[in-house]
C-alpha positions as CSV (number, residue, x, y, z in Angstrom):
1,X,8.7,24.0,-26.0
2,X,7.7,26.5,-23.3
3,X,8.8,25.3,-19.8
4,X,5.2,26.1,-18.7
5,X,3.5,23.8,-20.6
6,X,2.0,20.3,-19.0
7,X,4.0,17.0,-18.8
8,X,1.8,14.9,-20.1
9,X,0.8,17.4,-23.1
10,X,4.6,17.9,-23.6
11,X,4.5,13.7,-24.1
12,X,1.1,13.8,-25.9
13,X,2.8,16.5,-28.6
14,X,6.4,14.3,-28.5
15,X,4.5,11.4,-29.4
16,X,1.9,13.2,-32.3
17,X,5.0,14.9,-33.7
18,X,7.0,11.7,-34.3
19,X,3.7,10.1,-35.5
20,X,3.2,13.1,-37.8
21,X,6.7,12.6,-39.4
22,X,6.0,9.1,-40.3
23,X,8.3,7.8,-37.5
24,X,5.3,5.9,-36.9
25,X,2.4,5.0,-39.6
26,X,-1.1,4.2,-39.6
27,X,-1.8,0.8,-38.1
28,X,1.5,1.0,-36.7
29,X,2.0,-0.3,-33.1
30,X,3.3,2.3,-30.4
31,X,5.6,0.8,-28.0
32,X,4.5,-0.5,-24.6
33,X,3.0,1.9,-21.9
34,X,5.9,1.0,-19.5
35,X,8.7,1.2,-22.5
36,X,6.9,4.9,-22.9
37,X,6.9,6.0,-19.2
38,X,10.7,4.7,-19.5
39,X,11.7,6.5,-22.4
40,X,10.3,9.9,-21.1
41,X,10.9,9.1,-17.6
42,X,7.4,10.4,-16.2
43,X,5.1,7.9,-13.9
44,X,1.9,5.2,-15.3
45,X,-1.1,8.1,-14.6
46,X,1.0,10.8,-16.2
47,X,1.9,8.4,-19.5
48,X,-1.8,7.2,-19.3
49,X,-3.1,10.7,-19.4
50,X,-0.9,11.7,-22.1
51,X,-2.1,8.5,-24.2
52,X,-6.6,9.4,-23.6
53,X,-5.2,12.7,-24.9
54,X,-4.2,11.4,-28.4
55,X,-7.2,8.9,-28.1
56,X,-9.3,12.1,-27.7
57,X,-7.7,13.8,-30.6
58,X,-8.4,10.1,-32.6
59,X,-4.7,9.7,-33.2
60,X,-3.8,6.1,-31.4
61,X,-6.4,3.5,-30.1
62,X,-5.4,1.3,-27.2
63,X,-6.5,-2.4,-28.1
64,X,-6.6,-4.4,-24.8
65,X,-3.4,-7.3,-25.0
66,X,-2.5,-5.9,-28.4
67,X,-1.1,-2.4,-27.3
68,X,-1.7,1.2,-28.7
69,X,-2.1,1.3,-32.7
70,X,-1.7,4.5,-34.5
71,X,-5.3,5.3,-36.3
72,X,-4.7,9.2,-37.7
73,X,-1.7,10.7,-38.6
74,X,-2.2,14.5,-38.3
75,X,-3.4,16.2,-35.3
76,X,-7.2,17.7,-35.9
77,X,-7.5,21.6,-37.1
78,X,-8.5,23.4,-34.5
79,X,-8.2,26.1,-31.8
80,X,-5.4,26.0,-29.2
81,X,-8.4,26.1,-26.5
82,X,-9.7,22.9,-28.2
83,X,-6.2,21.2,-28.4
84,X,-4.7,21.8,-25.2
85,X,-6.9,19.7,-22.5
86,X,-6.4,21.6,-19.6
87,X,-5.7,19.6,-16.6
88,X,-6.1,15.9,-16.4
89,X,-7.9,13.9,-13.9
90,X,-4.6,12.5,-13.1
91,X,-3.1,15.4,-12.3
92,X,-6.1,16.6,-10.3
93,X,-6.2,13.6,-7.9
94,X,-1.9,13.9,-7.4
95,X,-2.3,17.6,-6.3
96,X,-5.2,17.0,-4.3
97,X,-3.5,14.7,-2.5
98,X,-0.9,17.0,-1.9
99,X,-3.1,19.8,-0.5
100,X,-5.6,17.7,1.2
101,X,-3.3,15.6,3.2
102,X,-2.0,18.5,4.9
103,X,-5.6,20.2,4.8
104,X,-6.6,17.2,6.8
105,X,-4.1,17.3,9.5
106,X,-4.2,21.1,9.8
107,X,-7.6,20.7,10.1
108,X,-7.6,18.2,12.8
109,X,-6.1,20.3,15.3
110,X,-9.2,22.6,15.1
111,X,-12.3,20.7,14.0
112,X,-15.3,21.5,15.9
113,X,-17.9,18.9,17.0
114,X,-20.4,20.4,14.8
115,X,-18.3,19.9,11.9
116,X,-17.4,16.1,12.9
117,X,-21.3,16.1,13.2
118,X,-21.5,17.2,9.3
119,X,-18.6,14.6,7.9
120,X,-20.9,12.1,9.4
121,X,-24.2,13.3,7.8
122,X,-22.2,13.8,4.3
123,X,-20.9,9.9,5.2
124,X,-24.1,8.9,5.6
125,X,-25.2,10.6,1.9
126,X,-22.5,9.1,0.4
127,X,-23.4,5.2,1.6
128,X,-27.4,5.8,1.1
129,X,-27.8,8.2,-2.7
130,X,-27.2,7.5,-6.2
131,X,-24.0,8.1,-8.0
132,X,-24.4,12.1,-9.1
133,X,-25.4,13.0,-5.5
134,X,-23.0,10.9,-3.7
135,X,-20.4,12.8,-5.8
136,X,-22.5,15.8,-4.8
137,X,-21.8,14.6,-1.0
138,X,-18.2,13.6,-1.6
139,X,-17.6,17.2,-2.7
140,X,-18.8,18.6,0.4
141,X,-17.1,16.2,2.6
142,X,-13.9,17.2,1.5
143,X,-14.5,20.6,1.5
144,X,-16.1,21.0,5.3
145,X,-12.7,19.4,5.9
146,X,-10.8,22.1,4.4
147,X,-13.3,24.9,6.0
148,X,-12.3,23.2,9.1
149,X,-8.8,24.1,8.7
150,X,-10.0,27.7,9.2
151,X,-7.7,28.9,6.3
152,X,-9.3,30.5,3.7
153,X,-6.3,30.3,1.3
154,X,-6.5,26.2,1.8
155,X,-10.1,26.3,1.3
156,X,-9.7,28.2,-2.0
157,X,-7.1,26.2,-3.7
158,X,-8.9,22.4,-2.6
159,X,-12.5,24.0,-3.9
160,X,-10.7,25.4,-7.5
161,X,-9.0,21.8,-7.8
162,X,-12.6,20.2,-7.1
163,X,-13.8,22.8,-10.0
164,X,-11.4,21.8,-12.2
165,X,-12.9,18.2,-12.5
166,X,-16.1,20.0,-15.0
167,X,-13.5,22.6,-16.5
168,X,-11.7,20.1,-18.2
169,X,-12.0,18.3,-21.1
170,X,-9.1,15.8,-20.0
171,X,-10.5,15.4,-16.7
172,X,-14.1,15.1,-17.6
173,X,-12.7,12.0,-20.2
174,X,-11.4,10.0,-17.9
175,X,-13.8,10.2,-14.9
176,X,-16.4,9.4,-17.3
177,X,-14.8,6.5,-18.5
178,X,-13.7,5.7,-14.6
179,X,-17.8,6.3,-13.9
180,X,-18.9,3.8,-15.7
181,X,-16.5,1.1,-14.2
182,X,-18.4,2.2,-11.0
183,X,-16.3,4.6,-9.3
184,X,-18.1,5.8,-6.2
185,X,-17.4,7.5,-3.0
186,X,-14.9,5.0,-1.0
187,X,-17.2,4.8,2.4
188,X,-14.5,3.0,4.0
189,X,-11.4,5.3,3.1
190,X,-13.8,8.4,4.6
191,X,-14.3,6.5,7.5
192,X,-10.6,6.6,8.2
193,X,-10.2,10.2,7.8
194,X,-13.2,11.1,10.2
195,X,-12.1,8.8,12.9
196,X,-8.4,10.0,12.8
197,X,-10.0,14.0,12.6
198,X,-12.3,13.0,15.7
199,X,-9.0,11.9,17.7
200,X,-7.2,14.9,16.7
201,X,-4.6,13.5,15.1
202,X,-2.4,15.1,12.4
203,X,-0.5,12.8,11.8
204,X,-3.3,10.0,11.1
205,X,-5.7,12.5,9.5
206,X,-3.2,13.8,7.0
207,X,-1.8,9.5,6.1
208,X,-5.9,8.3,5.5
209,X,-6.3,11.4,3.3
210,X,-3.3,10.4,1.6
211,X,-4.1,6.6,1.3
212,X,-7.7,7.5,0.2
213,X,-6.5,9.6,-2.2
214,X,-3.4,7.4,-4.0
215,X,-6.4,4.5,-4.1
216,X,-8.4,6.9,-6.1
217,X,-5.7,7.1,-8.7
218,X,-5.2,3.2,-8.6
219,X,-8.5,2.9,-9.4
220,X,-8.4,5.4,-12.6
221,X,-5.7,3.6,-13.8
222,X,-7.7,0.7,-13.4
223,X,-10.8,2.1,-15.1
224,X,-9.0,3.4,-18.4
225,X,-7.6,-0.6,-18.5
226,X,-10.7,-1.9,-18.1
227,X,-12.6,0.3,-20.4
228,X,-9.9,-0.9,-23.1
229,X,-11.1,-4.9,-22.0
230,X,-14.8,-4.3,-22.6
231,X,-13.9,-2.6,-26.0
232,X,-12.1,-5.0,-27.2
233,X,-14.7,-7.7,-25.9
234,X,-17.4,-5.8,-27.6
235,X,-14.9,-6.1,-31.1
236,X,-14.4,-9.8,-30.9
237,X,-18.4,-10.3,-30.2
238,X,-18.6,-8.2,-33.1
239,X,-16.7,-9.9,-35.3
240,X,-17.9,-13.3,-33.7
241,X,-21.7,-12.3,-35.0
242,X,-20.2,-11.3,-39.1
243,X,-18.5,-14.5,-39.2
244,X,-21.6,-16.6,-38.0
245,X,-23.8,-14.5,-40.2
246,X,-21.2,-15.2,-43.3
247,X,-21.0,-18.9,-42.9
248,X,-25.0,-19.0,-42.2
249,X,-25.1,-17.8,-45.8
């Protein structure tokens, strides 16, 4: 397999391939998340995104406190552009993490007060709107701090890794799903970044980016777990209601 190609897809295609030569069956148990992330020696978001990529190809179901069941054996027709998900949200958050943490103490040494002024104002959006424009002010918050860095290369790559959020099947997935468990802009964790950019410290600035940020990815992890609770919860109710219905018979 090309060096070039994404971890987690290079999992996701090590995993349908052994599925595919009946290493595992339909209805057959995968094993554990952790024994997975062991055996390929990659961390929980990239196994997790590697795992919502066969979901999303309806290959393996994860059944909450049961584990991950294979439910299709071959890998859909279709083409490559349909197949290969693009970058994950996973991903996504780990590199702007990267980029933003140093955007943020670059940009600390040259924020102007105007700009401060606007991180408050796009604070204040964030704590007052509804979800889609909050996200709409999270954007710009994050990108008035890379504008403040004065670099138009840094302010390039953190906008195209914003972009990538909508260009992605993968990422679009498992946001969604990380949506509806109510992720929101983290008021406090912004808070942190202004004050450290008003005191003009790097150092500060570029560790609450970084915190924000790695709390962002705990809470995606968190998500995709809890969206596998409420399915399962909506299963047993199901189930619950045929049974009652059979013995009211």
């Amino acid at each position: 397999m090309s060096d070039n190609v994404k971890l987690y897809r290079k999992i996701a295609d090590s995993v349908a391939e052994a599925i595919e030569a009946g290493q595992y069956r339909i209805g057959d148990r995968l094993p554990t998340e952790r024994e997975l992330a062991e055996q390929f020696g990659v961390s929980r978001p990239t196994l997790r995104e590697a795992m919502i990529a066969l979901e999303m190809l309806g290959m393996i179901e994860a059944r909450h406190g049961l584990g991950i069941y294979v439910t299709g054996n071959v890998r859909p027709v279709a083409p490559s552009a349909e197949i290969d998900f693009e970058i994950g949200a996973f991903e996504l958050i780990e590199a702007r993490r990267l980029f933003e943490g140093e955007a943020a103490a670059l940009a600390a040494t040259s924020i102007t007060d105007a700009q401060i002024a606007e991180l408050e104002t796009l604070l204040q959006r964030m704590h007052e709107e509804e979800e889609i424009r909050g996200e709409d002010a999270d954007r710009e918050f994050h990108l008035t701090i890379a504008q403040a860095t004065g670099n138009g290369a840094i302010i390039a790559t953190i906008e195209n890794l914003w972009d990538w959020r909508n260009r992605s099947p993968l990422a679009r997935n498992i946001l969604a799903r990380a949506r509806g468990m109510g992720l929101e802009p983290r008021i406090a964790e912004h808070r942190r970044v202004v004050d450290a950019l008003k005191a003009r410290d790097p150092a500060a600035a570029r560790q609450a980016m970084r915190d924000h940020l790695e709390r962002v990815i705990d809470h995606l992890l968190h998500a995709t777990e809890t969206e596998a609770v409420q399915r399962a919860q909506q299963e047993t109710k199901a189930r619950r209601s045929a049974i009652a219905k059979r013995v009211a018979i």
